[in-house]
N, C-alpha and C positions, 0 to 999 in steps of 0.2 A: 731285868738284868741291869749292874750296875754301870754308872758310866767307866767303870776302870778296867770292864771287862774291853768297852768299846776302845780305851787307850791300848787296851794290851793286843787285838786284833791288830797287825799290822799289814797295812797296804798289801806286801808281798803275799803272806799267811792269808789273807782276805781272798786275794786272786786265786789264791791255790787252791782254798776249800768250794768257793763258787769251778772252778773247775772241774775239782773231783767228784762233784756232786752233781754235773753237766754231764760228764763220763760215766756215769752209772746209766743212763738212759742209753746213750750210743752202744754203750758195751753189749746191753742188753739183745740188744739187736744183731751186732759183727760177731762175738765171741761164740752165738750160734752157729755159724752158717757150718763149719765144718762137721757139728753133729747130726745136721737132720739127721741122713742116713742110715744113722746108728738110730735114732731116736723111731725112725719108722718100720723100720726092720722089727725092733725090739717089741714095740708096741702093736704090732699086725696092720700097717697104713700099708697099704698094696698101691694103693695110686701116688705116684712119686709127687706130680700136684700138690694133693694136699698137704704132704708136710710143709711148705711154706706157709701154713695155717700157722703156724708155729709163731711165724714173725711178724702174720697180720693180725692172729689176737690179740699182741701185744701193744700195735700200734694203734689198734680200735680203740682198745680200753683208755690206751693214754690220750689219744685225741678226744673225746666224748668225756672225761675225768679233769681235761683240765678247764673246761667253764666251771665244774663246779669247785673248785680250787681259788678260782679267783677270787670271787663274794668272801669264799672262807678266809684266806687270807688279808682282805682290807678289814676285814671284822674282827679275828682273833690273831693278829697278827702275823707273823713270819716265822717264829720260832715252833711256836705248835703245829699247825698245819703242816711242814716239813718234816717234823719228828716224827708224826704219827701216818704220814704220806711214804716216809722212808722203810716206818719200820711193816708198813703195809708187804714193799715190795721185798723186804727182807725174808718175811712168812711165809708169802707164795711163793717165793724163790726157792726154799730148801725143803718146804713141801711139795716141788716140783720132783724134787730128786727121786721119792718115795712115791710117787705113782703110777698102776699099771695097767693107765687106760687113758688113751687116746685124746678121747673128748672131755675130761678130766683135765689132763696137761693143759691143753686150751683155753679150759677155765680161768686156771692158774695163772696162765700168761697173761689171759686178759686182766687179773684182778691187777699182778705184777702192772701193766701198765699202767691201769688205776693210780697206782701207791705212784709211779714214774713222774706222773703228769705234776706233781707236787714239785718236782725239782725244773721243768720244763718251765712254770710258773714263776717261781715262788724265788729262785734263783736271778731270774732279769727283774722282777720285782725288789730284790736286795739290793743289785746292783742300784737301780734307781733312785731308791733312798739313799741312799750312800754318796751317788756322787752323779754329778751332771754335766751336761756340755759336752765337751772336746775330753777332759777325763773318765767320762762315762763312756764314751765311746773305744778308747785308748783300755781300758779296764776290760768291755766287750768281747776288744777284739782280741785280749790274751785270753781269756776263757774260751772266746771262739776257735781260739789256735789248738789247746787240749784238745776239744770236742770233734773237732777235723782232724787230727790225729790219731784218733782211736779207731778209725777203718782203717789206718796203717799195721798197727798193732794187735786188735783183737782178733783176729782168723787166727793168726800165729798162734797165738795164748790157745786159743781153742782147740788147735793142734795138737800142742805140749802136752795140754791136759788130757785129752784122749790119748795120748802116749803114755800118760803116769795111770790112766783109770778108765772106768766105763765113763758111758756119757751123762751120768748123772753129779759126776765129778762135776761140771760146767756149773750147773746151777748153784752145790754146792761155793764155792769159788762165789759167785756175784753175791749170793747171800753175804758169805764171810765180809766181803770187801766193802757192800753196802754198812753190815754191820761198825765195819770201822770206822766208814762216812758217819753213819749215826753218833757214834762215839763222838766222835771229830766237832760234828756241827754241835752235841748236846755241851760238850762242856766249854765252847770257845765260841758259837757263835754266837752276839746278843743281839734282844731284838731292836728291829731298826726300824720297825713304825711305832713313831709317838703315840700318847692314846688320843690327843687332838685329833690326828689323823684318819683314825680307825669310823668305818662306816658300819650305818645299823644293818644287820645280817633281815631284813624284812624284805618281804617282796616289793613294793616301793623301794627301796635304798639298790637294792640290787639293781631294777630297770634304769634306776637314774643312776646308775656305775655305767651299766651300758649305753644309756642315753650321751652320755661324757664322752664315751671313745669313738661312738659311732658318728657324731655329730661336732667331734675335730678334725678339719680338713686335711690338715698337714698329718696329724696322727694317722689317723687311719687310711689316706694313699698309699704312704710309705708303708703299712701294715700289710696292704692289698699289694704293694712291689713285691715284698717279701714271699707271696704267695707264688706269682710269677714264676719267681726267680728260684723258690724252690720247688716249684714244677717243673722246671727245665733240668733241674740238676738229681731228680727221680727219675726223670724220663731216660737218663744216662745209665743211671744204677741201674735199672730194671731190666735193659737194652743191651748191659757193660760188656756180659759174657758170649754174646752172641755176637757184640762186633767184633771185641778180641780174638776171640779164638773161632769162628764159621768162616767170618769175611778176611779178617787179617792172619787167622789161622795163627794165634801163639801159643796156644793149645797147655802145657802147665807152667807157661810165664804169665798167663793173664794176668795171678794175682801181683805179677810183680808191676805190671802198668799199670793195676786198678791201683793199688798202693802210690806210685808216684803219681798221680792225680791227684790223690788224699795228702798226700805230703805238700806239692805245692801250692793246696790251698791253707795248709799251715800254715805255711812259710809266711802265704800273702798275709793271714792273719797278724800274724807278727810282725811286718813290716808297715802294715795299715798303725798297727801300735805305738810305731817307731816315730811315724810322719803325719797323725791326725792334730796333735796339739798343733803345728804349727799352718796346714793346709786347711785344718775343716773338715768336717764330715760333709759336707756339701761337695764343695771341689771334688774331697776323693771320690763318693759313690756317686757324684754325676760321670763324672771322667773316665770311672770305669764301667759304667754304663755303655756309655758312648762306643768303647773301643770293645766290647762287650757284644754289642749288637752290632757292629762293624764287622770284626769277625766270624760272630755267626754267618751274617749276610757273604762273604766270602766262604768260609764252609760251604754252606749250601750252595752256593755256585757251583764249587769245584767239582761236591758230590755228585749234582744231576749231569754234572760235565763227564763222569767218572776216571775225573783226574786226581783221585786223591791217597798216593800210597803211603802207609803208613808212618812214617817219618814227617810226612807233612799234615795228616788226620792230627798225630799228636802234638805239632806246634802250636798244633790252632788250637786246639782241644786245651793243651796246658798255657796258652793267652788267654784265651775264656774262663780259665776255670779260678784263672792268678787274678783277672779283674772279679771275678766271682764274691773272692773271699772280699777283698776292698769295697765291695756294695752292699753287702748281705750282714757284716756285721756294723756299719756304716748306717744302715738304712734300719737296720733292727734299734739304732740307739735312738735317731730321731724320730723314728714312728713312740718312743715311750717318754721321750725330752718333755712335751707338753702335758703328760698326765701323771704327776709325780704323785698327784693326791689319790687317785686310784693306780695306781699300777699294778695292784696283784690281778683286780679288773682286765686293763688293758693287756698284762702279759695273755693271762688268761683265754680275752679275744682272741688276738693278734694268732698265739699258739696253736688255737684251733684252725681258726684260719688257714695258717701256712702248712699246720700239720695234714689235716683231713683235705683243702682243696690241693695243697702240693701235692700229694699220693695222687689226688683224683688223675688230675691232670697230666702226671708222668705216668701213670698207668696206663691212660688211653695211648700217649706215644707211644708206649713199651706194647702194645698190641697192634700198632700198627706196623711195627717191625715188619719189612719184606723183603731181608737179605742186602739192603743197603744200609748206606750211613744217612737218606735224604732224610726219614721220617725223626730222626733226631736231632739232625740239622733243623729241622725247618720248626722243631719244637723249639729249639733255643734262640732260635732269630723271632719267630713270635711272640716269644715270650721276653726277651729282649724291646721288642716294640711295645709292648704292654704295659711293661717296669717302666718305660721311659715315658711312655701317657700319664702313667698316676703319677711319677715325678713333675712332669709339666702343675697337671691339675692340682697337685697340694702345694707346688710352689707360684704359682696361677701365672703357670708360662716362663717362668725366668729361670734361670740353670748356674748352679757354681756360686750358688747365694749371696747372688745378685738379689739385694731388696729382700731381707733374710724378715721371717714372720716372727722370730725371740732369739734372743742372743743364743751364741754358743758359748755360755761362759766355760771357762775352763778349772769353775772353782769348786769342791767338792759340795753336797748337796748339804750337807752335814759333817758334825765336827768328826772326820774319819782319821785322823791323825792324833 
């Protein structure tokens, strides 16, 4: 790709298409939840259970799909791998529409996550190229602000569309829109790893991608925070409906609380954006760490006290969730800061990582569920403690980058202007 195509990407246009192509994966997942029922009715699933199979095939496939995404994209760069990763989920997406059997759909979804896991990667891999430091994180966290967004939005969508069709309308709809993504990235994205860059696709070249991420301290803590942190914040989702509506009894407002959660971690996205060039990514995701696991630690007091009515569940709940955003995309930037030369690699890790141990981890909470708010409380204060050990360790004890291990320049990585 020419360099005039990389002049005519601009900043803005850059942010937006790393977004829209971040939001094909979330979508994937929220835009369902109002069809199960339709989708197991139709197809003879008698155990209401399983239709959630629905949204864990998808997220098998993408978690297990993106190690292999990574090797592929330091090899053949950014541009193909994407293309061909998109137009994966694009196939099984409206080949989903047209099928009438169960374990087939399943298939689908898992292949669907497959083709996903290409944008999971391949996307903070762009970003990395592109730009580093305090802009790469500022960059981040407005992609992270979309991607937090779309549990606002896609139940709704999902709705709509079951009002204009049957539920296969749904699938149709992500295909279309992925399609447009495809469009989008083919003719405006260029690529953005050099061929200096580009590693041999061998099994030696692979191990030493992995040897690199696994054997940077600071990378890979802060890799391992991100795990954490999105363990506690599954352990919520999975728990969401049963605190809101059993214990606090909102019964068809849930979706309106679950949504203001997802908004004000937006919001925090957005204002991480606003204030990283001049604080740090250190400052911010230590700080909100801090007051993070403070929190928690208060929660869970109050809950095993069971002083905690709903007006004050939610303070806390949305203080936690506002320091959330400020760590998470804060701490996703410096876990990839020191591996610019592998980062399809490192996303790749990192992805699996947080994808496959954050489920693990929220899952167990979410079964330990026993009609209070303790067994979730005491997930996010542990997990809270956790993020703040692998901080210590990859910064070898010192906090708010104090004695910082490589700049945080704030200059792009490449000429992206």
């Amino acid at each position: 790709m020419s360099n005039h195509l990389t002049r005519v990407l601009s900043r803005p246009e850059f942010i937006a298409l790393m977004a829209a192509l971040m939001a094909l994966n979330a979508l994937a997942i929220d835009v369902m939840l109002p069809a199960l029922p339709y989708m197991g009715e139709a197809l003879g699933v008698a155990n209401e259970n399983e239709r959630q199979f629905v949204v864990s095939s998808y997220m098998l496939g993408m978690g297990i799909a993106v190690l292999a995404f990574g090797p592929l994209t330091d090899r053949f760069g950014r541009r193909a791998p994407m293309l061909w990763g998109v137009g994966l989920y694009i196939v099984a997406a409206v080949a989903a529409a047209f099928v009438q059997d169960f374990t087939l759909l399943l298939v689908l979804r898992f292949i669907q996550g497959m083709g996903a896991a290409s944008v999971r990667v391949i996307t903070t891999a762009v970003v990395r190229d592109r730009y580093s430091g305090r802009e790469m994180a500022e960059v981040m966290s407005l992609t992270f602000m979309v991607f937090m967004a779309i549990p606002i939005i896609a139940p709704g969508i999902g709705q709509i569309l079951l009002l204009t069709g049957p539920w296969q309308t749904i699938f149709l709809f992500m295909g279309l829109l992925a399609a447009a993504f495809w469009l989008w990235t083919f003719f405006r994205l260029p690529e953005t790893l050099t061929d200096d860059q580009r590693r041999p696709l061998s099994i030696g070249g692979v191990f030493e991608g992995f040897r690199i991420v696994f054997t940077n301290r600071v990378a890979f803590f802060y890799g391992l925070a991100g795990m954490f942190l999105f363990g506690a914040l599954f352990g919520f989702i999975t728990s969401a409906q049963q605190i809101y509506v059993d214990i606090y009894g909102l019964g068809v407002y849930f979706p309106v609380a679950f949504a203001a959660v997802a908004g004000l971690m937006a919001i925090s996205s957005f204002t991480n954006s606003r204030v990283v060039r001049r604080f740090g990514m250190r400052r911010l995701s230590h700080g909100a760490m801090l007051v993070f696991t403070l929190g928690s630690a208060i929660w869970l007091t109050l809950a095993m006290l069971d002083m905690l009515p709903l007006w004050l569940f939610f303070t806390l709940l949305a203080t936690i969730m506002f320091c959330f955003g400020w760590a998470a995309s804060n701490m996703n930037s410096l876990s990839m800061e020191p591996l610019g030369k592998v980062a399809g690699t490192a996303a790749a890790v990192f992805g699996f990582i947080q994808t496959v141990g954050g489920a693990l981890i929220g899952s167990y909470t979410g079964q330990m569920f026993d009609g209070t708010v303790v067994p979730v409380a005491t997930g996010y204060f542990t997990m809270g403690v956790l993020t703040l050990i692998c901080i210590l360790i990859a910064e070898k004890g010192r906090l708010f980058g104090v004695g910082e291990s490589y700049a945080e320049s704030a200059e792009p990585a490449m000429a992206a202007h």
